[in-house]
C-alpha positions in Angstrom: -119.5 -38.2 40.2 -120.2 -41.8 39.7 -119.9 -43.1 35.9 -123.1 -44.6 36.0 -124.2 -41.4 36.1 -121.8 -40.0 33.8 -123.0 -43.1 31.7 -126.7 -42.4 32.1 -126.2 -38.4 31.1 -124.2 -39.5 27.9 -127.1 -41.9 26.7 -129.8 -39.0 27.9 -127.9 -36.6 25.4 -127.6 -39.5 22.7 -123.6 -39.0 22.8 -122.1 -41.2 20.1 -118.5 -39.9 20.2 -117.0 -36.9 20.9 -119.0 -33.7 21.0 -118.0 -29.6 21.7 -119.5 -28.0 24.6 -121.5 -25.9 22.0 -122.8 -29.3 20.4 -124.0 -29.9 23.9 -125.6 -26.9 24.7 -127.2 -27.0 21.2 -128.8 -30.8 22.2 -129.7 -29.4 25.6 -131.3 -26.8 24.5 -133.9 -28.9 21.7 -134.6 -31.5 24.4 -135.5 -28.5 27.1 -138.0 -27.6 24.5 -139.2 -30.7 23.9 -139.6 -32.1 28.1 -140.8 -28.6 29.2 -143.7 -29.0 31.9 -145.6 -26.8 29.7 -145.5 -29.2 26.2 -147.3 -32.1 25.4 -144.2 -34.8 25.8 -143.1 -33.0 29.2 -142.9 -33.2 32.8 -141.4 -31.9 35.5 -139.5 -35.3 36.5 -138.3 -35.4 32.6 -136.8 -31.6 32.6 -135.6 -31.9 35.9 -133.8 -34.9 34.8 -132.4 -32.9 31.6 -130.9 -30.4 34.1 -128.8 -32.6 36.2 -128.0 -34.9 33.2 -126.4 -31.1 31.2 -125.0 -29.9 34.9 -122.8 -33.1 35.3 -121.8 -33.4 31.9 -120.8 -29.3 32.1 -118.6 -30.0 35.0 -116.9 -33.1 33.1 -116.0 -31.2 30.3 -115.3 -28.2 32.4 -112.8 -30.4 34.3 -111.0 -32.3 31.2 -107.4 -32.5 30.8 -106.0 -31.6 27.4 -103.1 -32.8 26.5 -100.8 -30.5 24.1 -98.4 -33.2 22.4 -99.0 -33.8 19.0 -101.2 -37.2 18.6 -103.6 -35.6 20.8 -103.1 -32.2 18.2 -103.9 -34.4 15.2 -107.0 -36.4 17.2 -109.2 -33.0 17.5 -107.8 -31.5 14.3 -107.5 -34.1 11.7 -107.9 -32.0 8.3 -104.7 -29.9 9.8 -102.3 -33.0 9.3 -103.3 -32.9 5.8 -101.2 -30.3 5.2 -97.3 -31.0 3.4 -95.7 -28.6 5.9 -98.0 -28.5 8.9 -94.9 -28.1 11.2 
């Protein structure tokens, strides 16, 4: 995998910032509808395009690292270090 083409599937998706796998396949599955040979705004080249652009970014998040320290804790779950006694 190239990251121009990581690149180009993140802007395809209109990724911002960081997004669930469920968030994802929510997206993917909204544009499918909407570049489907079979509607207006489709075509073939278009849903074909949607497919490889969800594929690679399925095997980047399928591949991602976590790491289980603390900063990276409080990065995905914020409202958590709210908390007095969170430890």
């Amino acid at each position: 995998m190239e990251y121009e083409e990581f690149e180009k599937a993140v802007d395809f998706f209109g990724i911002l910032t960081n997004t669930s796998k469920k968030d994802l396949k929510k997206k993917y599955l909204k544009l499918s509808k909407k570049y489907h040979p079979d509607m207006p705004e489709g075509s073939e080249e278009k849903f074909k395009e949607l497919q490889d652009n969800y594929e690679l970014l399925n095997r980047y998040m399928d591949s991602f690292a976590y790491s289980f320290d603390e900063e990276e804790f409080k990065t995905q779950f914020p409202s958590f270090t709210n908390y007095k006694n969170w430890r």
